[in-house]
Backbone as a ProteinNet text record, in pm:
[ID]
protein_1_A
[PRIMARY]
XXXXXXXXXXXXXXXXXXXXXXXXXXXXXXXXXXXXXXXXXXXXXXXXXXXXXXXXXXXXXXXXXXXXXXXXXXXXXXXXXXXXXXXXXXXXXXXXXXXXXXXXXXXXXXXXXXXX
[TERTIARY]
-2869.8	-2881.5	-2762	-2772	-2679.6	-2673.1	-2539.7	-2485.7	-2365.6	-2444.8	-2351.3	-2295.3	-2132	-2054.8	-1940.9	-1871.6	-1779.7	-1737.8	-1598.9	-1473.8	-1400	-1433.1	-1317.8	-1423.9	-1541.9	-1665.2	-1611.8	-1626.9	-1616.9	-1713.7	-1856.5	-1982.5	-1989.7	-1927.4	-1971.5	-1868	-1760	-1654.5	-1743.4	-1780.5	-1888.7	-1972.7	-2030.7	-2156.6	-2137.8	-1978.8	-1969.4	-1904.8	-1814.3	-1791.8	-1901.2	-2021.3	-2153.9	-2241.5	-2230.1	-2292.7	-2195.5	-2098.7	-1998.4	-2011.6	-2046.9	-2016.2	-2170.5	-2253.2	-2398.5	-2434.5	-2316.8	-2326.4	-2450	-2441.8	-2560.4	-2461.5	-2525.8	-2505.6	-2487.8	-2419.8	-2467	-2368.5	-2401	-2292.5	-2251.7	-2136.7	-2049	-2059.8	-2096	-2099.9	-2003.7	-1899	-1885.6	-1928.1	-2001.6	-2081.7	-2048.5	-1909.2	-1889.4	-1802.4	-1756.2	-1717.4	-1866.3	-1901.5	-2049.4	-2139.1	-2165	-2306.8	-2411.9	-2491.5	-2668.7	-2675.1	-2762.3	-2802.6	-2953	-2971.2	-3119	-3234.6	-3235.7	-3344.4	-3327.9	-3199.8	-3194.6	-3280.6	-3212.2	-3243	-3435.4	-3448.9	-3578.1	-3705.9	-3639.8	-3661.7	-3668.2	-3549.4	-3500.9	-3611.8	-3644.5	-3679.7	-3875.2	-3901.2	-3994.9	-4045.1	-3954.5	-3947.4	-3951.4	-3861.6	-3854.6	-3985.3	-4065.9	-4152.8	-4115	-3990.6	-3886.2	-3895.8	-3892.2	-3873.7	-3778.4	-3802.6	-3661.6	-3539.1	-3579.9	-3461.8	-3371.4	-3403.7	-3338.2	-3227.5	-3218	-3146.4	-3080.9	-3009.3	-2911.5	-2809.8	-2696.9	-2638.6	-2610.2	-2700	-2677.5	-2594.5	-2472.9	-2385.7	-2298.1	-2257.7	-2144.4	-2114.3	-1989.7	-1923.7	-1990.4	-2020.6	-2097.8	-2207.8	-2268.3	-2460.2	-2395.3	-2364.2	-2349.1	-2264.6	-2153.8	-2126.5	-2219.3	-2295.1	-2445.2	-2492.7	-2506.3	-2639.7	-2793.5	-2777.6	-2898.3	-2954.5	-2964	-3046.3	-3102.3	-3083.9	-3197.8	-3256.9	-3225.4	-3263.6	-3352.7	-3321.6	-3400.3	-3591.7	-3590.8	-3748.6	-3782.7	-3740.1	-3793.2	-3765.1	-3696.8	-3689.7	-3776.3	-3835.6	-3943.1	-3880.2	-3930.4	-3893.4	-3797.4	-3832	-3768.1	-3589.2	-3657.7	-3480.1	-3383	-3412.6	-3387.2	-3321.9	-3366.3	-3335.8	-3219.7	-3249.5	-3122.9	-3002	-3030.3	-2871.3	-2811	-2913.4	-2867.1	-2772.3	-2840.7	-2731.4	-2635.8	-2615.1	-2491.6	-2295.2	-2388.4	-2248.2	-2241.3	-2187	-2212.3	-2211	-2124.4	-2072.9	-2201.3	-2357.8	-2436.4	-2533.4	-2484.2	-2595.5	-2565.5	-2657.5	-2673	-2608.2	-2547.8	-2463.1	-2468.6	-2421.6	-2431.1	-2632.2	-2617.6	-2779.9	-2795.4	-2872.6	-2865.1	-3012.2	-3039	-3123.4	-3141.1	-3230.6	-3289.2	-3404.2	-3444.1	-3582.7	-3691.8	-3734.9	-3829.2	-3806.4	-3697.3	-3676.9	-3549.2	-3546.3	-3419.1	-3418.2	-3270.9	-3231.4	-3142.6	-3107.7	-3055.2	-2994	-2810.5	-2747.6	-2788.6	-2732.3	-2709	-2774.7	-2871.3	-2978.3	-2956.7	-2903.9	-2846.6	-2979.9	-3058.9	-3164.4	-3287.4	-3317.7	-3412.2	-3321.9	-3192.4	-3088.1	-3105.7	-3093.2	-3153.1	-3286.7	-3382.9	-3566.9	-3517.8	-3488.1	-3466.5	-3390.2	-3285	-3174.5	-3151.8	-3181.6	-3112.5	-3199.8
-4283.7	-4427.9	-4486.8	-4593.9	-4689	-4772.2	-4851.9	-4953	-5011.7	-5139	-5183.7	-5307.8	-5325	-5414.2	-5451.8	-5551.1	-5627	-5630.6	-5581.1	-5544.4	-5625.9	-5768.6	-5916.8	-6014.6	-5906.2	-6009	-5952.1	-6044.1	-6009.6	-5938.1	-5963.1	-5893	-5774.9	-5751.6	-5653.6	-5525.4	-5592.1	-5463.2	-5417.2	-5547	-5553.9	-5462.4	-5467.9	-5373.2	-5195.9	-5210.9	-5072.5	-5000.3	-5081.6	-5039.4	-5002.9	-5092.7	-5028.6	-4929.8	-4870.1	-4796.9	-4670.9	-4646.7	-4588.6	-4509.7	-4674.1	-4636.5	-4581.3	-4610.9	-4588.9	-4403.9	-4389	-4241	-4204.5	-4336.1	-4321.7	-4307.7	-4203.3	-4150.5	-4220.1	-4248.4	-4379.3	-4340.6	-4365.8	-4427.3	-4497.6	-4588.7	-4707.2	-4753.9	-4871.7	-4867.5	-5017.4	-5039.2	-5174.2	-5264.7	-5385.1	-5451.9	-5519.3	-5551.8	-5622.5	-5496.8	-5463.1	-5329.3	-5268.7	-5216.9	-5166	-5230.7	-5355.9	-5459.2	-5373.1	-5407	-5357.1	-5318.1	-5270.7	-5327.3	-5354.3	-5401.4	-5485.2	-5376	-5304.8	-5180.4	-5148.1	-5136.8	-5116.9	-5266.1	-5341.3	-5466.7	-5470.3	-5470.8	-5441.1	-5337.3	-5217.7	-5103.4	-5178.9	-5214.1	-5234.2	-5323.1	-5460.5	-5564.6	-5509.6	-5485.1	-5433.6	-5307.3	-5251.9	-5180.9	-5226.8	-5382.3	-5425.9	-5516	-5572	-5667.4	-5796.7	-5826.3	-5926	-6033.1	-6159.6	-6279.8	-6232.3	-6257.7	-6248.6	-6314	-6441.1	-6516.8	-6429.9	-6387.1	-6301.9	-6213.8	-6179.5	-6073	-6171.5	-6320.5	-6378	-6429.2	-6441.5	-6463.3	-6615	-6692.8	-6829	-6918.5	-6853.4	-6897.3	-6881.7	-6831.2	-6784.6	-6892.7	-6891	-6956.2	-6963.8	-6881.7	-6803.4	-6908.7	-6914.6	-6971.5	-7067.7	-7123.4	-7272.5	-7364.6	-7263.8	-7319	-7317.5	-7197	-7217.1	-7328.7	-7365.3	-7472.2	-7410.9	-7283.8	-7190.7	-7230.9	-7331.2	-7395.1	-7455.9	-7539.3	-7625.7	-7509.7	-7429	-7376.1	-7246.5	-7164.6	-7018.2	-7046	-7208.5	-7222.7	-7240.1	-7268	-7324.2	-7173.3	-7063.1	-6929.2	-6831.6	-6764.3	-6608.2	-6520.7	-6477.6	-6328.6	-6244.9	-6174.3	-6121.5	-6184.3	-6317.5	-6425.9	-6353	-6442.4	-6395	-6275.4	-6156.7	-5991.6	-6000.9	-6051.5	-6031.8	-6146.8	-6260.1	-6268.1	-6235.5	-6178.1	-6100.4	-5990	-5930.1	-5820.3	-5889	-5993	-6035	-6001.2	-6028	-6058.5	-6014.4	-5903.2	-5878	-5979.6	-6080.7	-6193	-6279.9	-6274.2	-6329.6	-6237.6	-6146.5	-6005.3	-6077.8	-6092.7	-6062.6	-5967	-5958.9	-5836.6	-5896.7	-5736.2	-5625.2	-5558.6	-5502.1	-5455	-5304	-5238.4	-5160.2	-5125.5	-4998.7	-4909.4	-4794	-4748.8	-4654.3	-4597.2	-4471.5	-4415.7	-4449.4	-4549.2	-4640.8	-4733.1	-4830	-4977.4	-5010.7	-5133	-5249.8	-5353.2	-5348.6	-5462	-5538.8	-5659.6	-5785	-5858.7	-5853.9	-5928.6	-5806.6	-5848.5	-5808.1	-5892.2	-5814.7	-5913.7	-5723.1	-5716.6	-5619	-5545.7	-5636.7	-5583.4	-5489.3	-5596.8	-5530.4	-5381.7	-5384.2	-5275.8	-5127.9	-5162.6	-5059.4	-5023.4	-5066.2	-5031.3	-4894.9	-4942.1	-4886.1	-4753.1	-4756.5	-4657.4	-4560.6	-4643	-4577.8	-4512.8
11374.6	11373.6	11447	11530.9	11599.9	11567	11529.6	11485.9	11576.1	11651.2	11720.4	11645.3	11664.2	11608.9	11672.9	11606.9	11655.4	11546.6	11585	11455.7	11415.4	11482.4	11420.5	11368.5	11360.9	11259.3	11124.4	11025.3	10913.1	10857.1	10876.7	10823.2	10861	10983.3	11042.4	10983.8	10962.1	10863.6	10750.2	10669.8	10536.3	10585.6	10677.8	10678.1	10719.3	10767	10803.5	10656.9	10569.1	10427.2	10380.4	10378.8	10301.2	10325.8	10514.9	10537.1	10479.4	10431.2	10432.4	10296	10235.8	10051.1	10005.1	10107.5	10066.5	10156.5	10213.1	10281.9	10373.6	10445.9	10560.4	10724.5	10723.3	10864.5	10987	11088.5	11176	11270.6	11400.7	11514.9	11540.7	11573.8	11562.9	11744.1	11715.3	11923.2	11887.1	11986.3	11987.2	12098.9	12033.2	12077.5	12240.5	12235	12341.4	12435.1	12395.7	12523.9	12560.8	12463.2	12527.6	12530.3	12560.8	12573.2	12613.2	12518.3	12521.4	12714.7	12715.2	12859.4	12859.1	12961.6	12968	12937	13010.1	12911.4	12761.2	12727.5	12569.4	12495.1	12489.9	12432.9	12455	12564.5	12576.9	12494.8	12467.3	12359.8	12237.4	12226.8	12057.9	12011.2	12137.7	12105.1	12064.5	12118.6	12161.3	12032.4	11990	11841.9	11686.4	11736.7	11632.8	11557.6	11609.3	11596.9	11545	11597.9	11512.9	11672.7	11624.7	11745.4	11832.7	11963.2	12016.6	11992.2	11932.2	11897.1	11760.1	11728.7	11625.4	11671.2	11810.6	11840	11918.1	11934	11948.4	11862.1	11891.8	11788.6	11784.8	11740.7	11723.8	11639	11589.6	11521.8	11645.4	11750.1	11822.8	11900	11959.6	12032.2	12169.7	12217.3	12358.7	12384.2	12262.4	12283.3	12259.2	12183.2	12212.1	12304	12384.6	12495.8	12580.6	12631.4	12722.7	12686.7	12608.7	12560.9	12528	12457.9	12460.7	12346.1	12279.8	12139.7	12219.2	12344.1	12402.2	12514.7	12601.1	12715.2	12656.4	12529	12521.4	12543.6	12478	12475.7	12570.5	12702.6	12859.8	12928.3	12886.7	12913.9	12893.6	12977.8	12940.3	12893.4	12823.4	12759	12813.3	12931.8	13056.2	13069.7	13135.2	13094.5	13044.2	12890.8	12762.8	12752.1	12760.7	12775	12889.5	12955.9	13122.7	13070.2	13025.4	12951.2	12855.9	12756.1	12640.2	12708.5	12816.9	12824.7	12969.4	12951.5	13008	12919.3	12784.3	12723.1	12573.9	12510.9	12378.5	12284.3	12344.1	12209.8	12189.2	12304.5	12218.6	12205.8	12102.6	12046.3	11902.9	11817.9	11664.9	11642.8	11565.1	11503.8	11312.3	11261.1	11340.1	11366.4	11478.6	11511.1	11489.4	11398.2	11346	11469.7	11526.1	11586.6	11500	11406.1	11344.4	11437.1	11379.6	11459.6	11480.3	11413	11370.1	11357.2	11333.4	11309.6	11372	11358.9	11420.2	11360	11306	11244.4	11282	11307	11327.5	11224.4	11190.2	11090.5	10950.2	10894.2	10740.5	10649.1	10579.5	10466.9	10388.9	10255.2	10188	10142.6	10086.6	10014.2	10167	10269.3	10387	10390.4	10437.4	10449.5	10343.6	10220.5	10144.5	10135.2	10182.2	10205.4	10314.9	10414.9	10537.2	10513.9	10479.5	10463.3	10371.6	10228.2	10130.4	10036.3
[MASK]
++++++++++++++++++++++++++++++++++++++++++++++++++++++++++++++++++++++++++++++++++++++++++++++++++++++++++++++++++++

């Protein structure tokens, strides 16, 4: 399993303590040195059956300097995927890649279905 993160998120420490304390196996990618690239994101997205908007991080500094709360809806899919992998800082984190699933952010309870 892959777990990409960003280590000055707070959740994202949270979520690597829990994968830790819950003794699940995982690879640590960091998010913004290693940004997705446009084929990954594409996979993941495409795996997940989750909106695309889910796999932005719309709390961040990044998207809302773009102005991407007004522009993602006038954007195709395709778009979307090619600036995602412009810049890790607007990836959802942390994004968990399992063999079968993808997850977006930390919701504790979805997290234990999956994992534990």
């Amino acid at each position: 399993m892959l777990v990409l993160v960003y280590r000055k998120c707070s959740t994202c420490l949270k979520v690597l303590k829990w994968l830790e304390d819950n003794k699940v196996v995982f690879t640590e990618r960091p998010i913004v040195e290693e940004n997705p690239s446009y084929e990954e994101l594409k996979e993941w997205y495409e795996k997940s059956g989750l909106p695309l908007k889910k796999f932005f991080n719309t709390s961040g500094l990044k998207y809302k300097e773009l102005g991407l709360k007004d522009k993602l809806p006038t954007m195709s899919e395709d778009e979307q995927l090619k600036l995602l992998a412009t810049n890790g800082m607007l990836v959802k984190r942390p994004l968990v890649v399992g063999e079968d699933y993808v997850l977006t952010g930390f919701r504790e309870k979805e997290w234990e279905e999956k994992m534990v």
